[in-house]
N, C-alpha and C positions, 0 to 999 in steps of 0.2 A: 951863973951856971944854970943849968935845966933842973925843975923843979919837980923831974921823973924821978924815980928812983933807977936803979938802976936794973931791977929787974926788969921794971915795964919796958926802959930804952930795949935791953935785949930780949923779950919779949916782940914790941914794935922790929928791931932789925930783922930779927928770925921772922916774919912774916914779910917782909920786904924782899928776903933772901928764896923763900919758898914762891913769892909772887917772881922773880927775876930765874927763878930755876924753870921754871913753867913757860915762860916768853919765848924761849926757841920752839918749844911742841907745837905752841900756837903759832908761830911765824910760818912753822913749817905745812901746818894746816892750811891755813892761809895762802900760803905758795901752792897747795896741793888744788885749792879750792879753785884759783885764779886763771890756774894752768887750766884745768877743767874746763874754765868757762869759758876760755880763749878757745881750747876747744870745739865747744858746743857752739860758739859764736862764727867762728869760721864756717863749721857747716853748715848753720842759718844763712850764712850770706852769701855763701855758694850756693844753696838753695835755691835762695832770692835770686841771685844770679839767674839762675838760670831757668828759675820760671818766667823772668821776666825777656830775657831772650828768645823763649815760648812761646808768651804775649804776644813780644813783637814780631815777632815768624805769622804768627796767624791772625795776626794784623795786617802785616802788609799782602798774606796771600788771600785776604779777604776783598780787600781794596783790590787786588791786582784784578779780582773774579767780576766786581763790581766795576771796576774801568772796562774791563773787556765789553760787560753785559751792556753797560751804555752808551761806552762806543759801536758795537752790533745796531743798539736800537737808534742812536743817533746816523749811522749811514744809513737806516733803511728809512727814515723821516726825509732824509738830505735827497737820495732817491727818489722818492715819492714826488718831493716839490718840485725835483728838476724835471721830472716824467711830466707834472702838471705845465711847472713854466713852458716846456718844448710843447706841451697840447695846446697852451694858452698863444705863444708867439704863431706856430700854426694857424689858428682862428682867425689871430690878428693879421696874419698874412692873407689870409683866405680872404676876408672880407675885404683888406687892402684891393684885392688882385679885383672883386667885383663891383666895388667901386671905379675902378681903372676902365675898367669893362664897360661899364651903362655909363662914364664919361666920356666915352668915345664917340 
């Protein structure tokens, strides 16, 4: 047999009983709390969402600004060469042609 008495066992139960009357208040705190955070959790990550959606919008309308600009400046370089090539085959014609000339 247990070497309580038998106040103390009842005693000890009644503390047991008062700790187990309590556990639903707290569960339900807890349920209260969790719902909250699921909550406040969702709308961080809808947030996030959708900053990050943001990000990427002016991202790519950054890069689109930046293709265009160096596409712009790469056909005016491409231009330029071909202007020089057609002056350069020119010359090279020209000089052809008076060669042809004092060969004759």
């Amino acid at each position: 047999m247990s070497t309580q008495t038998l106040e103390q066992r009842v005693e000890s139960l009644e503390r047991r009983v008062t700790i187990l009357e309590e556990l639903p208040a707290k569960v339900d705190r807890l349920s209260t709390e969790i719902s909250q955070l699921r909550t406040e959790m969702r709308a961080e990550f809808s947030a996030m969402r959708e900053e990050s959606q943001t990000r990427d919008a002016d991202t790519r309308r950054v890069l689109r600004e930046e293709i265009r600009a160096n596409r712009d400046a790469l056909s005016a370089q491409m231009r330029t060469l071909h202007e020089e090539v057609i002056a350069r085959i020119a010359v090279i014609q020209e000089r052809s042609a008076r060669r042809r000339r004092k060969a004759r």
